[in-house]
N, C-alpha and C positions, 0 to 999 in steps of 0.2 A: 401561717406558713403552709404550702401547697404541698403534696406527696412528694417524695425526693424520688425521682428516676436516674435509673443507671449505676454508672459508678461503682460496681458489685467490684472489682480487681482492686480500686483505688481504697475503698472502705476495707476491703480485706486484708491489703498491708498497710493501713496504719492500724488496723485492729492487732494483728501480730506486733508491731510495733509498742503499742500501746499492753499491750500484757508482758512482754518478755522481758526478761531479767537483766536489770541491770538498767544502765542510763543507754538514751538513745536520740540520735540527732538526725529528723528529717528535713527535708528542703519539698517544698509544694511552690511552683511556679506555672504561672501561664498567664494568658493576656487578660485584660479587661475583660469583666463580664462573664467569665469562663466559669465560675462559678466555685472558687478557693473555699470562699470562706462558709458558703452553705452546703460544700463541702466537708470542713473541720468543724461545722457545727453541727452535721450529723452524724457524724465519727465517735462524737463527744457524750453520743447519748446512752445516758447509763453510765457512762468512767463517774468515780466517785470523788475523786479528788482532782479537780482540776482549773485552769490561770488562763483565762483569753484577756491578752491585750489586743488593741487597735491601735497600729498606730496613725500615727496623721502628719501629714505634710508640713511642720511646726520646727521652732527651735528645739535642741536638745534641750534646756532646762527645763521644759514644756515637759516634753514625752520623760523627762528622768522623774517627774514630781507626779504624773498619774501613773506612772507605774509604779513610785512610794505607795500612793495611797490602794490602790490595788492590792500589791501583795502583801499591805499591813493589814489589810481585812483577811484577805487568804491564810498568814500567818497567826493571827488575833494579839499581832502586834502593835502595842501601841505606840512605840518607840519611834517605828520607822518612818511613819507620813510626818512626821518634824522634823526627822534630820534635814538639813542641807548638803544636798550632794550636788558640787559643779558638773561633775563629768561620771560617764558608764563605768571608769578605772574605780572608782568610790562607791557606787553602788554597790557593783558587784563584790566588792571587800568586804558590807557591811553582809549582803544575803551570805558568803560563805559562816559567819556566826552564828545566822538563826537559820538558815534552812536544812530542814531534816532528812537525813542523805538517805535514810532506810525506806522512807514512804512514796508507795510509787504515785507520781504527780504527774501529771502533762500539765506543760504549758507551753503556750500556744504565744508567739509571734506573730501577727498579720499583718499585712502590708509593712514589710520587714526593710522592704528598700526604702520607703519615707526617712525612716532613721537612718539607712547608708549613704541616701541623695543628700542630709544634712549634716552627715559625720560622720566620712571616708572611712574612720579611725572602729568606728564600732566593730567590724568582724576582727579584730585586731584585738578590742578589748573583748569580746563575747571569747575567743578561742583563748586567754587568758585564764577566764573564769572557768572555761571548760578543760580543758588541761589540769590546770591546779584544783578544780573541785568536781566541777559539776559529773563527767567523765566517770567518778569514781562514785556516785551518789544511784538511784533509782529512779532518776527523775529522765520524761522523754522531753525533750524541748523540740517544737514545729516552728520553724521559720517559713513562712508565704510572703510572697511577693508577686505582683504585676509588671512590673518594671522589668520586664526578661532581660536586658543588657545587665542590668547589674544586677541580678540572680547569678546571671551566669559567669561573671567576671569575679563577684565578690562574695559568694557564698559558694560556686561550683567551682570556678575554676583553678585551674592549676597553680595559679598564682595567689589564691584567697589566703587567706591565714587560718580558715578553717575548712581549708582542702585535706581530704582523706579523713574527717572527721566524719561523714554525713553515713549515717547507717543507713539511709532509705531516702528518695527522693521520687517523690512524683510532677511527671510533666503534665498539666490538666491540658484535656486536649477537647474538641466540641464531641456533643453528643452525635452519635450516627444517626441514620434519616430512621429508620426502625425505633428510637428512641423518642427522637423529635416526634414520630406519630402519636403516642404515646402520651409525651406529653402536651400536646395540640388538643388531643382526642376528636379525632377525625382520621378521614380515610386517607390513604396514601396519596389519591391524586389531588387531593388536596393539602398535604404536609407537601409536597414536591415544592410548589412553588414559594414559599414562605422558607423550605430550608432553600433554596436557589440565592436569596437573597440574606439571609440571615445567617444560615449555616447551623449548627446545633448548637449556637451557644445563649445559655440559659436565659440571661438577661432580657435578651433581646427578644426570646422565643413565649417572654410571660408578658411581653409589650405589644406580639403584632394583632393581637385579636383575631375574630373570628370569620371578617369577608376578607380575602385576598384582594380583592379590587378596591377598597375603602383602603386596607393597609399599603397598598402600593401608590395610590394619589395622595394620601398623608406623609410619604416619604418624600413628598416635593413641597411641604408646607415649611419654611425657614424655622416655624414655630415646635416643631417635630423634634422629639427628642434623638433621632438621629441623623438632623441636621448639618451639626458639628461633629457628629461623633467620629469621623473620621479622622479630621484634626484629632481629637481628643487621642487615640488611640497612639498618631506619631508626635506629638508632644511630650508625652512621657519619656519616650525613647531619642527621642534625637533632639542635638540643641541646632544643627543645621536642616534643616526642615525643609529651606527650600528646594536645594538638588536631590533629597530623598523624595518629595513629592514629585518632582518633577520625572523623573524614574520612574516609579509606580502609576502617572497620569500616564506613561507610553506604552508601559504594561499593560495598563484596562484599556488601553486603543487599538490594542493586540500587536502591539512591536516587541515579539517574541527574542528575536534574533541581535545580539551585541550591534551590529551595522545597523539595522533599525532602529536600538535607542539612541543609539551614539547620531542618525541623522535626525532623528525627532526633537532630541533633546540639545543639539550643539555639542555635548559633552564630545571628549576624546575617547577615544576605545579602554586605554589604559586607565583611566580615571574612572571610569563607569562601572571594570570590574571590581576595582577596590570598594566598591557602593556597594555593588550588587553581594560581595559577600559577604558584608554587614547587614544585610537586608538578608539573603540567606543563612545567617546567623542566630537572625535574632528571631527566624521563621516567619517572617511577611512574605517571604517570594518562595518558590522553590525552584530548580534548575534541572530541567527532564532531556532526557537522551530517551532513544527509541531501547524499547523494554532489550530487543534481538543485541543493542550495545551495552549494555547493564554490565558494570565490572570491567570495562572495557574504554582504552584511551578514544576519545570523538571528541571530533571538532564540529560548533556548530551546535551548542548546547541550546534548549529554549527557554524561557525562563516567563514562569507565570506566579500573578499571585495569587498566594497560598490561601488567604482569607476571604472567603465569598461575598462578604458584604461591606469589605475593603475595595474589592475590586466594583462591587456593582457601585458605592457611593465615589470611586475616580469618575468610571465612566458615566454615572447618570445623574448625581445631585451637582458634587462638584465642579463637574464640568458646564452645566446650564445654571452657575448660580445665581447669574446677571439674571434671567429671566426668572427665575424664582423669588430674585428679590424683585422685580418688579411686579409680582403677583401674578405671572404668565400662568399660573400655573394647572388650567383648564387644560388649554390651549399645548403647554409644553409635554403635559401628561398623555394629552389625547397622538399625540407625534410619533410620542415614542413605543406606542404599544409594541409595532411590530419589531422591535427591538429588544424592548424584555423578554418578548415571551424565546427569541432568540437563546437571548441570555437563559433561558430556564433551562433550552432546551439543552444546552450544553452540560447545564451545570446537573442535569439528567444521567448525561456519563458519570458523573459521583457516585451519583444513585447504585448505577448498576455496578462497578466496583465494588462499592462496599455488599454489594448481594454476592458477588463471586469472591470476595474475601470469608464471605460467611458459609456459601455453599461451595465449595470445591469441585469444580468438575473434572479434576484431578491434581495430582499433589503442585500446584508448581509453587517458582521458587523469588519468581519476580513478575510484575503486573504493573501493568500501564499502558502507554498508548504505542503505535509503533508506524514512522515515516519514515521515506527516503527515496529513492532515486528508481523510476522505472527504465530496466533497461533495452536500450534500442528506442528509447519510447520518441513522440514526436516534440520537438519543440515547443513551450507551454504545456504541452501536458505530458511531462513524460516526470512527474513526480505520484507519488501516493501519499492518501492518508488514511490511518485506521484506526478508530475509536479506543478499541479495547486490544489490549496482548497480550498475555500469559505463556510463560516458559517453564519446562523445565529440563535444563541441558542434560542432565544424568540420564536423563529416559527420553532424551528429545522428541518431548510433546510441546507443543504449541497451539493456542487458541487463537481464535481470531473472531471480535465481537463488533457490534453496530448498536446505536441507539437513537432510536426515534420516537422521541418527543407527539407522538400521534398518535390518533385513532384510528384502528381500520386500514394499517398498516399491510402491503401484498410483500409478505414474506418470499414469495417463490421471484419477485423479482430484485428484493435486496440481495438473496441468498447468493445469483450469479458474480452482479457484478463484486462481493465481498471475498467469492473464491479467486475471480479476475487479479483482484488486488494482494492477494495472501499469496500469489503467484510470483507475486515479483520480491516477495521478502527473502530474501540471502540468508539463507538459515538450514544447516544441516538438509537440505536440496534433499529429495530424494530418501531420505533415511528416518526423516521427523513420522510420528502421530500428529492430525491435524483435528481439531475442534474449531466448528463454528458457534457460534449463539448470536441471537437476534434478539432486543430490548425493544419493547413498545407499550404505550397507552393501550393498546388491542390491535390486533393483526385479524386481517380477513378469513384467513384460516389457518389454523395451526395444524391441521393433518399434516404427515409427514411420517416415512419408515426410513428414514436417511441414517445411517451409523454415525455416532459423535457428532449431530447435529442438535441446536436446544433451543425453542423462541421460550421467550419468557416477557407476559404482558404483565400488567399493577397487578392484575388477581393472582397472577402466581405467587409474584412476591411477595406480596402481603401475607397469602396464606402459610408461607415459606418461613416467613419472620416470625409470625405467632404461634409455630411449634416453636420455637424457640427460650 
């Protein structure tokens, strides 16, 4: 097992969790691959009393007869792996007799929706035994799940039968690009493109090896473990597959805007958003307004998706599979160079987000990107768009960022046209603090005496992240 990176928030409240008094019920969710369970097995290290089940995609009598034999070792019961128990209501009846409510225990649930996708009824019997026993006992019990729809429906939500039970809940989310380096071990401009495509999540990140150009022509091999993975990932979550894909393939074609999926896809308007907020539900897509409307009614939302290697396998395996299975795959890889590297450079503004969430160049209060309408402007071009935005209305400061993907970058001539464009954002006129910054691979020169102006190339950042 390799060095565990990150995670220092997540390990620290189940640590609290795992010491304090009395019994305790958390919930760990998140997608495939995110990395739950080597997660709660490094949480685990050192607890002295402790119950990791697995479970698996099987019949209930399945999972009810190795979870007998499990906790009759755990117990040093010999009773229990012989009973016959049909169902969790009998189980749990028999554990309230032999388990010892004073000693503190963790026991661990994993992959907790296998047992709900097979037996609705389990959070039903689980809050049973947790009511009448477990509640009053010293024991934490961890339920993990992948299956975020029914995470969220049948252990979070307000309708669960063990709603307002849950003492702690964590949403595992990918590692930041700081981290991914980290764990790569390599230099930032080299972590960039690998997180562009993968994103921080662990699985994935102990899969792509060590050339970027071998791991990126291997992701067009049918034989490549992420292949299917995209399949794999809405499988889980949806038994209608086809209109959610169909959605998501308009998103990676960048059909941002409701009118665009709805003419890409056929679908009707009204139909699409009922998709789309199950999609923004279960956190596949997200839904952005310009940062300056934040908190604020807008029409004309845009909606991206949220998982970076969701969106590159719509747009680049998915969509060429005809020619992947036909073994194009020189030929199909060599095509689309100038496309990926597109794709990086975009997924470059991540990069720099997450470095302005870490570094503040002043307090603000929302961040993201910020379009809309230039006025008087001329027809065709009388819109904007801008990378980076940060606000903050109480002290109306606002920044305004750029990121380029490049070497040797001429800052003195992005810097114009960035203030050209920061001109026409409708935002406290006149009365704002203004911040620019400039993101690049290297810029031709960074001299500069300008007030609240900031370029920032890989070397900064990197060195930026390793005080850290």
């Amino acid at each position: 097992m390799g060095t565990f990176i990150g995670r220092g928030q997540e390990l620290q409240l189940l640590q609290k969790e795992y010491t304090a008094k009395g019994a305790g019920l958390v919930a760990v969710y998140g997608r495939r691959r995110i990395g739950k369970t080597r997660l709660i097995e490094e949480s685990l290290q050192g607890q002295k009393e402790t119950v990791y089940y697995l479970a698996a995609d099987e019949k209930d009598i399945l999972q009810i007869k190795e979870l007998q034999v499990l906790l009759g070792t755990f117990l040093h019961d010999e009773v229990l792996p012989g009973q016959l128990f049909t169902d969790w209501k009998n189980l749990f009846a028999y554990l309230k007799k032999v388990w010892p409510p004073e000693r503190k225990i963790i026991m661990v649930i994993d992959e907790v929706t296998y047992i709900i996708k097979n037996n609705p009824s389990f959070p039903s019997y689980l809050q049973q035994f947790w009511d009448t026993f477990l509640s009053k006992t010293n024991t934490c019990v961890v339920l993990s799940g992948s299956i975020v729809g029914l995470m969220l429906e049948n252990v979070l939500g307000g309708k669960s039968p063990l709603y307002g039970r849950r003492t702690a809940e964590i949403h595992l989310e990918e590692l930041p690009i700081s981290q991914v380096q980290k764990f790569l071990h390599c230099s930032l401009e080299e972590a960039i493109p690998f997180f562009a495509i993968v994103g921080g999540v662990p699985k994935y990140l102990e899969l792509v090896g060590g050339n970027f150009a071998t791991f990126s022509f291997d992701l067009f091999d049918q034989r490549s473990f992420f292949y299917r993975e995209g399949i794999y990932l809405l499988t889980e979550e949806f038994n209608e597959l086809s209109t959610y894909s169909l959605i998501l393939h308009a998103l990676a074609e960048g059909k941002t805007k409701l009118s665009e999926i709805s003419s890409h896809t056929g679908l009707e308007g009204k139909k699409i958003s009922a998709y789309l907020d199950i999609l923004e539900h279960l956190g596949f897509i997200q839904a952005l307004v310009p940062v300056t409307k934040a908190g604020k009614k807008f029409r004309g939302r845009s909606y991206v998706i949220a998982d970076s290697f969701l969106e590159f396998w719509f747009h680049f395996i998915n969509k060429h599979r005809s020619q992947i299975e036909l073994g194009q795959q020189d030929q199909l890889f060599s095509s689309l160079q100038g496309e990926i590297n597109s794709f990086i450079g975009r997924k470059f503004e991540k990069v720099c987000r997450q470095f302005l969430q870490d570094h503040n160049l002043f307090a603000f209060t929302h961040l993201g990107a910020e379009w809309g309408k230039i006025p008087a402007g001329e027809k065709g071009k009388d819109t904007y768009e801008i990378d980076l935005c940060a606000i903050n209305e109480k002290n109306r400061e606002i920044l305004f960022g750029e990121c380029k993907w490049q070497h040797g970058v001429n800052a003195q001539e992005i810097l114009p046209r960035l203030r050209e464009k920061a001109a026409s954002v409708q935002w406290f006129n006149q009365q704002r603090t203004e911040y620019y910054v400039l993101f690049a691979k290297s810029f031709k020169n960074k001299n500069h005496n300008e007030k609240n102006v900031f370029f920032f190339d890989l070397a900064d950042l990197e060195r930026e992240w390793k005080k850290r």
